[in-house]
VOGU-3710 file (C-alpha; in Angstrom, 3 decimals, decimal comma):
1> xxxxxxxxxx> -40,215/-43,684/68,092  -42,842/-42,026/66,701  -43,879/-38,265/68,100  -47,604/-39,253/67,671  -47,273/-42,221/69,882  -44,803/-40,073/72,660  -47,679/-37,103/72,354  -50,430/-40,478/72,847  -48,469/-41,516/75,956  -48,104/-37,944/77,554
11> xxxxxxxxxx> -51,585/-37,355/76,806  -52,458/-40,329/78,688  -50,536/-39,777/81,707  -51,769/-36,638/82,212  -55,495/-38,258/81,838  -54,512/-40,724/85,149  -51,900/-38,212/86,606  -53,893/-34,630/87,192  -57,206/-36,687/88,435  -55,063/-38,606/90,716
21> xxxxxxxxxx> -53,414/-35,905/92,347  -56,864/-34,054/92,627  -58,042/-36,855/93,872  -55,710/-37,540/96,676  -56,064/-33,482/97,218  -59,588/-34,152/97,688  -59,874/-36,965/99,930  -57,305/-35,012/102,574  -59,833/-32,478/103,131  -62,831/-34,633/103,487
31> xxxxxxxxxx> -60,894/-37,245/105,239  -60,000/-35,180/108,151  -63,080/-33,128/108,405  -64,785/-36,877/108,128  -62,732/-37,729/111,650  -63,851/-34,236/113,322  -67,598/-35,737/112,035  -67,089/-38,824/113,519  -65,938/-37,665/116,598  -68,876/-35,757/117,023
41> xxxxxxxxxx> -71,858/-38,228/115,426  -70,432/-41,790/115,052  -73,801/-42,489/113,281  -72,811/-40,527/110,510  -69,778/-43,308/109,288  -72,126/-44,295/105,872  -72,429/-40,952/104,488  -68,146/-39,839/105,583  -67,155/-43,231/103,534  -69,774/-42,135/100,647
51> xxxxxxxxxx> -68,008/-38,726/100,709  -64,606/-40,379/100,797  -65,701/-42,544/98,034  -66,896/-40,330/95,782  -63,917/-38,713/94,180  -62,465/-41,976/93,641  -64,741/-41,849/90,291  -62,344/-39,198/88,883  -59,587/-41,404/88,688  -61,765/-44,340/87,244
61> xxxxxxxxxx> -62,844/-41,798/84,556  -58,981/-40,938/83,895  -58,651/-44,311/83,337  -61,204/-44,770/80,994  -60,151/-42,014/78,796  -56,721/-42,681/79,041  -57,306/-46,184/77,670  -59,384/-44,561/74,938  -56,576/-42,639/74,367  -54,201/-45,459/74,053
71> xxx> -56,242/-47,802/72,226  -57,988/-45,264/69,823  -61,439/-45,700/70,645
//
């Protein structure tokens, strides 16, 4: 096997792998202080899922560049 294609390969796991893992990082915190929010002002459930949502956009953008990565765009 080539080392450039290995090195391509790490390179993209590490594109989906670190944002994932910040990701789920992320969405613990918020999650949980989302449920103390709720608890307190139920009318407040749009903006905790927008909050929850939000760092789901890292991982789409590891994605992305990991497929560039891959596919040499």
């Amino acid at each position: 096997m080539n080392l450039e294609k290995v090195l391509m390969a790490f390179a993209a796991a590490l594109a989906i792998g670190l944002p994932a893992l910040a990701t789920a990082w992320a969405q613990s915190k918020i999650g949980s202080a989302g449920a103390g929010t709720l608890a307190e002002k139920p009318e407040l459930s749009a903006t905790v899922i927008i909050m929850i949502a939000i760092p789901e956009t890292m991982v789409i953008l590891g994605f992305v560049v990991a497929a560039m990565i891959l596919f040499g765009v």
